[in-house]
C-alpha positions in Angstrom: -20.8 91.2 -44.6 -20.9 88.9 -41.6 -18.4 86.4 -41.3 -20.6 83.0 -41.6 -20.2 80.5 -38.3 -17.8 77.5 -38.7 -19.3 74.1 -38.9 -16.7 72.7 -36.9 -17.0 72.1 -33.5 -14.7 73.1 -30.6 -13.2 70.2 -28.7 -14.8 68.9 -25.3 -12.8 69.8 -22.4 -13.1 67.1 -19.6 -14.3 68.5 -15.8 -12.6 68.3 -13.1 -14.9 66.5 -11.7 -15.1 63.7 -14.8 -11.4 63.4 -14.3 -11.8 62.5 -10.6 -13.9 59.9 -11.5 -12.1 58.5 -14.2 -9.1 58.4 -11.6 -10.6 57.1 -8.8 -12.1 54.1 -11.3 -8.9 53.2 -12.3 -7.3 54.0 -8.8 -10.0 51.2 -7.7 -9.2 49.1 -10.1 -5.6 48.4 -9.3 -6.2 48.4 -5.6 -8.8 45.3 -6.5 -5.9 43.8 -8.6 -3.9 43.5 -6.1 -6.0 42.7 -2.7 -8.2 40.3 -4.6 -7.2 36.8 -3.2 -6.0 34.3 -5.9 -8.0 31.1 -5.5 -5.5 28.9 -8.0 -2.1 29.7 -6.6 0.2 26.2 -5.1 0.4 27.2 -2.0 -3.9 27.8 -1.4 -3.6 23.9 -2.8 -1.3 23.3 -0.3 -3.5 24.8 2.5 -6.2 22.3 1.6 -4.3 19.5 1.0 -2.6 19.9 5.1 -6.4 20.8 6.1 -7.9 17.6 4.5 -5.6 15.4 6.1 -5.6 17.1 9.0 -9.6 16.4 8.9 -9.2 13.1 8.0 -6.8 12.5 11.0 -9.8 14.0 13.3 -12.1 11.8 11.9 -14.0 14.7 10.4 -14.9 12.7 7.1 -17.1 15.0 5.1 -14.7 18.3 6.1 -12.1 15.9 4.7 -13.9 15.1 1.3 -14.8 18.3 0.6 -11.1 20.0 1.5 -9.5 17.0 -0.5 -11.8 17.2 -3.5 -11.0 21.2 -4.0 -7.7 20.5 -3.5 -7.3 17.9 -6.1 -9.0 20.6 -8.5 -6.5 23.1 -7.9 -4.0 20.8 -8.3 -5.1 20.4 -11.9 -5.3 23.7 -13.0 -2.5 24.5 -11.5 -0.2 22.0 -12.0 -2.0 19.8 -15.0 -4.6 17.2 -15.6 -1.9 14.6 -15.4 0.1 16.1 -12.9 1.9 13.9 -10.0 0.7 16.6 -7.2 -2.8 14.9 -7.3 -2.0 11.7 -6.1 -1.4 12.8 -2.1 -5.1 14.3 -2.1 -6.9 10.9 -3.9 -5.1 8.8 -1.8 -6.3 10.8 1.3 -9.7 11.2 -0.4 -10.3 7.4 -1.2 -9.7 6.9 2.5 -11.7 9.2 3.7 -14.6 7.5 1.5 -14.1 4.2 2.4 -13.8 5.1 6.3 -17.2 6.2 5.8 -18.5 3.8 3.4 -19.1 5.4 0.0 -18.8 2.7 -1.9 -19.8 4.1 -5.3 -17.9 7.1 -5.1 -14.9 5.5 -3.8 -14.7 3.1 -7.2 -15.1 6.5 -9.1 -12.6 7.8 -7.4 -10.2 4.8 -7.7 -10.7 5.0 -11.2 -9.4 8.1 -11.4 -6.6 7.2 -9.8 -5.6 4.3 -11.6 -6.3 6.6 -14.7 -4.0 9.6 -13.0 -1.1 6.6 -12.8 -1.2 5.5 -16.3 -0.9 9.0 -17.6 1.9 10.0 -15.7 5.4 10.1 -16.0 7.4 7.0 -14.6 7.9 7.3 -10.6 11.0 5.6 -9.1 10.2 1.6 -8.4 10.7 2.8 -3.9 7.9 5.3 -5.6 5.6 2.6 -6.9 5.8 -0.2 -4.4 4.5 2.2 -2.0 1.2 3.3 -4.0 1.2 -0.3 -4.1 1.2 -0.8 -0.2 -0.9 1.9 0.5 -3.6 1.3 -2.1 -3.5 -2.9 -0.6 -4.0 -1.3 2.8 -6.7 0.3 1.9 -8.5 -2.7 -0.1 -7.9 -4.2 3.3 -9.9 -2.5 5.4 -12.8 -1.9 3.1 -12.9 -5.8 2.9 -13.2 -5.5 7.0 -15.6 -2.1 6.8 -19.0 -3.4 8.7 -21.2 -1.2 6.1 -19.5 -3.1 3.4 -22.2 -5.1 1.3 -19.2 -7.2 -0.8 -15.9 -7.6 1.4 -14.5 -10.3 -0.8 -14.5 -7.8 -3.8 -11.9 -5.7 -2.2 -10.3 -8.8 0.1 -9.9 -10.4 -3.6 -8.6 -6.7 -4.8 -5.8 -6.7 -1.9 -4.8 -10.3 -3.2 -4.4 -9.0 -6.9 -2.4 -6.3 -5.9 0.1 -8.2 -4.4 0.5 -10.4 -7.4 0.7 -7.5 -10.0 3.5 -5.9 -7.5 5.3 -8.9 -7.5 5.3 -9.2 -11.4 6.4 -5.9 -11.7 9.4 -6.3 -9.0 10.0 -9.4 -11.7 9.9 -7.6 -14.6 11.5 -4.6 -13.5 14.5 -6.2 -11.2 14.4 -10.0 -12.0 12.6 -13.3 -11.0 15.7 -14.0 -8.0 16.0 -10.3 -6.7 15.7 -10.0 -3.0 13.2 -7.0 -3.2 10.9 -10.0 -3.9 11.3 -11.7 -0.5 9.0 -9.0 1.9 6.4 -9.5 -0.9 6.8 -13.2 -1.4 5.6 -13.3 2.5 3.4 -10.5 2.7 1.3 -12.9 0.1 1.5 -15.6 2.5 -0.1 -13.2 5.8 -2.8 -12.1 2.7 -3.6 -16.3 1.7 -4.0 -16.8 5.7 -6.6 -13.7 5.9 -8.6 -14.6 3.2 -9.1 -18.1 5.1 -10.4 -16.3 7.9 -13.5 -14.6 6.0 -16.7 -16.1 7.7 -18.2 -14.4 4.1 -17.2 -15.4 1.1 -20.8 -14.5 -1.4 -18.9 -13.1 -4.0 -15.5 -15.4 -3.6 -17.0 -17.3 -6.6 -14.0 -16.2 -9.1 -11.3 -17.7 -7.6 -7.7 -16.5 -8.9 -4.2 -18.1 -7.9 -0.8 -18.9 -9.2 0.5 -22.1 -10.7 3.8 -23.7 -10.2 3.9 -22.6 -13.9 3.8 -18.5 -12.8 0.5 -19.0 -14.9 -3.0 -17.1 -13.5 -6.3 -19.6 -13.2 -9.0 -18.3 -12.5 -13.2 -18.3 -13.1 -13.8 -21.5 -11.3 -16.4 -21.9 -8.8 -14.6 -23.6 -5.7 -15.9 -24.9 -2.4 -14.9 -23.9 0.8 -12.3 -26.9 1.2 -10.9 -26.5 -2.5 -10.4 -23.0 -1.8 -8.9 -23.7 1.7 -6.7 -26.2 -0.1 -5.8 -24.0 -3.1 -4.7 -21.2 -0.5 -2.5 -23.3 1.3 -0.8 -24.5 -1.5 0.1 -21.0 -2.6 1.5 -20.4 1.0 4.3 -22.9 0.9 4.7 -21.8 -2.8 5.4 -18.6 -1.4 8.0 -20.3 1.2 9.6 -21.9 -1.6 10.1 -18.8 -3.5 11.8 -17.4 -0.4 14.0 -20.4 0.2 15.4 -20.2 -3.6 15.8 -16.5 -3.6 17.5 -16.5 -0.1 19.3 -19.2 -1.1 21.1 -17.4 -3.9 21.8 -14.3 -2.5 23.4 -16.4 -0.1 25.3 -17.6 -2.1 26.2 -14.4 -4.5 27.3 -12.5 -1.5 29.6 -15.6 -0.7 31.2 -15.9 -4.0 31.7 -12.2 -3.9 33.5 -11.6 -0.8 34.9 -14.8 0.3 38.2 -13.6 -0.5 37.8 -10.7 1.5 35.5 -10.8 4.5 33.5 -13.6 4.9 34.6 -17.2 5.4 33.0 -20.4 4.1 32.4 -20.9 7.9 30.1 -17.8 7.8 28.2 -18.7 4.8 27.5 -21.8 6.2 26.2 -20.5 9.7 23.8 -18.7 7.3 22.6 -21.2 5.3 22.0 -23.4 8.8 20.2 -20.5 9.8 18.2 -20.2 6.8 17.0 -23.8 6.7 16.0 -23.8 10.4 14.1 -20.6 9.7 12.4 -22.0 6.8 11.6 -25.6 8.5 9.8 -22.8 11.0 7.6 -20.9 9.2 6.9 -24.5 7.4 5.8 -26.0 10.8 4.0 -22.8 11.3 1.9 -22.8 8.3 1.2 -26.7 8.7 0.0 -25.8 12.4 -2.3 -23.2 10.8 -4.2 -25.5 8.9 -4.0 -28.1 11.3 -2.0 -30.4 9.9 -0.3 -31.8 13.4 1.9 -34.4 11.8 3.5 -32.3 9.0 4.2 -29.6 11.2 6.1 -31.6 14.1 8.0 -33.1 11.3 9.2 -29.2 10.5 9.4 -28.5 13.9 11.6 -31.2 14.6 13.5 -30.3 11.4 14.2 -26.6 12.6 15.1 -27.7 16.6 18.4 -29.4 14.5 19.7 -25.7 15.0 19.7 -25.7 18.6 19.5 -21.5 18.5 15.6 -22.2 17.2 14.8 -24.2 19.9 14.0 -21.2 22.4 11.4 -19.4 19.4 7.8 -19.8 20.5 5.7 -21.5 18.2 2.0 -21.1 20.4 -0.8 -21.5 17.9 -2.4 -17.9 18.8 1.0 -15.9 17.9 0.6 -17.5 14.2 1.4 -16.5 11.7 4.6 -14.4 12.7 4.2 -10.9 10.6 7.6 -10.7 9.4 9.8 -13.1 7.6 13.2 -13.2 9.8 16.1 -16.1 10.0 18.2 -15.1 12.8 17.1 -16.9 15.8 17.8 -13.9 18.3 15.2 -11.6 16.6 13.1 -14.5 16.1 12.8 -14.9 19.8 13.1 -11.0 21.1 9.7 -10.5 18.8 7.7 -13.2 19.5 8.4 -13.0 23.2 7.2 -9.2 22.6 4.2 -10.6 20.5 3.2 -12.7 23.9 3.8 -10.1 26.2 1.4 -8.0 24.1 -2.7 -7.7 24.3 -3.8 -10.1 21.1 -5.9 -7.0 19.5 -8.7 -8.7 17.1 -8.9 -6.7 13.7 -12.9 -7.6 12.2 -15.7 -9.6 13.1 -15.7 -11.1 9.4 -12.4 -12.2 9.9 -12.4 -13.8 13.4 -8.5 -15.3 13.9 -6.7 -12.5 12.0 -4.9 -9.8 14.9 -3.7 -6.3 14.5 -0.5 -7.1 14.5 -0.5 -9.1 10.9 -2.7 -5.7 9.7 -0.1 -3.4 11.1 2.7 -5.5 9.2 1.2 -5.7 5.9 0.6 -1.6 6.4 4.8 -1.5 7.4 7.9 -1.0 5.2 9.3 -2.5 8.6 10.1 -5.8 6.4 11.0 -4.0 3.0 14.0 -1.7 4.9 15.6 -5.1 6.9 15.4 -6.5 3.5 17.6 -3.3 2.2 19.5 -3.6 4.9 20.5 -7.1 3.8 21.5 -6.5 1.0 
């Protein structure tokens, strides 16, 4: 009898040739694995972050954009959506839009920002006050941008900024700490730039500081009321100075008296402290053309004879820095002549470089360090 077939079928042996294939696909596969260029590694977002400001710096403002904004993208997925990386790239970003006038995108982006900087963790206050300088630099010249339909909006922006810095120096350090002080005047250089605005549509919200440290604002003003209110602030600013000055002063004499520094020195500084405050008095009463309260304060600071050799020409007003020793008093102003008067905008005829440059500085903030 014949043996009946099996119903079970012999097992496929692969080809040679199928096995190639199979080995080459997976050969391919690994080889693509590990040429294939990672888009979303740090240091790609590094590239683009060193090529955007290096665009911006050229004046290449749409290569700049574009870099930044891919940057700041891979910053996220890299790093997080509330991660601290980003913050180099906006800040580049935002001036990049405002240098060439994208106003609509540039309050989206600032937005974001302000968003980013709520939501992340707490910087050191050396940290903050300089995203506070920065970001008040850069309301500055938008309010001076010649494409710029509204420049009160961000001159009035600039303003705020200062104040909120200075309440959080206050609430972080104390109302008397001399980290106030470069503030106190930089507020005073801001008040004397927002007189010089030949446009003020849109100035119709007014906000200023009491004697009280209380905020009023929503009233319409004039011209003059504003003009009035503004100078008003400006010796409230000097008087802040004087009282904060005043006490350190006087802390550092208490302290080491016993040590180093006679009563004889403490006084020399106090002389030298109420000459240089009877100047900048003088000065901001010239300013506003007060003649009569300013040769009062005039007079008041020659009583130090080492103040009598500071210039005090109307067209080197106001000085950028706050400074009581006489000798760098004189050596700046005399390099302030000697220099070309550089005007900054058209909308705000009487305002220099120089008082732009200073705002822009830390120059102020590290002599007040140094002080200390």
């Amino acid at each position: 009898m014949p043996t009946p077939r099996s119903n079970q079928v012999a097992p496929l042996r692969p080809s040679v040739a199928c096995l190639l294939i199979l080995v080459c696909a997976a050969f391919s596969q690994i080889i693509f694995a590990a040429d294939a260029p990672n888009h979303f590694n740090e240091s790609r977002a590094q590239a683009l972050l060193m090529a955007g400001q290096a665009a911006l710096e050229d004046g290449d403002l749409t290569l700049a954009q574009t870099t930044l904004g891919q940057a700041i993208q891979l910053f996220k997925i890299n790093e997080g959506l509330y991660s601290t990386e980003q913050l180099a790239p906006i800040v580049q970003l935002l001036w990049a839009q405002m240098r060439v006038g994208l106003w609509s995108e540039l309050d989206t982006s600032l937005g974001y920002y302000y968003w980013l900087l709520e939501h992340i963790e707490a910087t050191t206050l050396d940290a903050q006050l300089a995203i506070a300088r920065n970001i008040r630099s850069l309301y500055l010249e938008a309010a001076a941008h010649p494409s710029n339909p509204m420049p009160p909006r961000h001159l009035s922006a600039a303003l705020r900024t200062n104040w909120q810095t200075l309440s959080y120096i206050e609430a972080t350090l104390g109302a008397e700490d001399p980290a106030l002080l470069p503030w106190l005047y930089d507020g005073l250089l801001l008040q004397f730039i927002e007189n010089r605005l030949n446009d003020r549509r849109g100035l119709t919200n007014y906000q200023y500081k009491t004697d009280g440290s209380q905020f009023i604002s929503g009233w319409s003003l004039s011209r003059r009321e504003a003009e009035a209110a503004s100078h008003s602030i400006g010796l409230s600013m000097l008087d802040r100075i004087e009282s904060i000055a005043r006490a350190r002063i006087m802390a550092e004499g208490s302290q080491k008296k016993a040590l180093v520094k006679s009563s004889a020195g403490q006084n020399t500084q106090l002389n030298q402290l109420n000459a240089a405050l009877a100047l900048y008095r003088g000065d901001w009463e010239r300013l506003a053309e007060n003649d009569g309260k300013a040769k009062a304060h005039y007079e008041e600071a020659n009583s130090n004879a080492s103040f009598r050799g500071v210039l005090r020409a109307p067209e080197l007003l106001p000085r950028p820095l706050f400074e009581t020793d006489p000798a760098v008093l004189t050596t700046e102003t005399k390099a302030a002549e000697n220099s070309v008067t550089q005007a900054w905008s058209e909308r705000f005829p009487g305002v220099t470089q120089r008082i732009v440059d200073a705002l822009a500085s830390n120059k102020q903030v590290r002599r007040a360090k140094k002080a200390q």
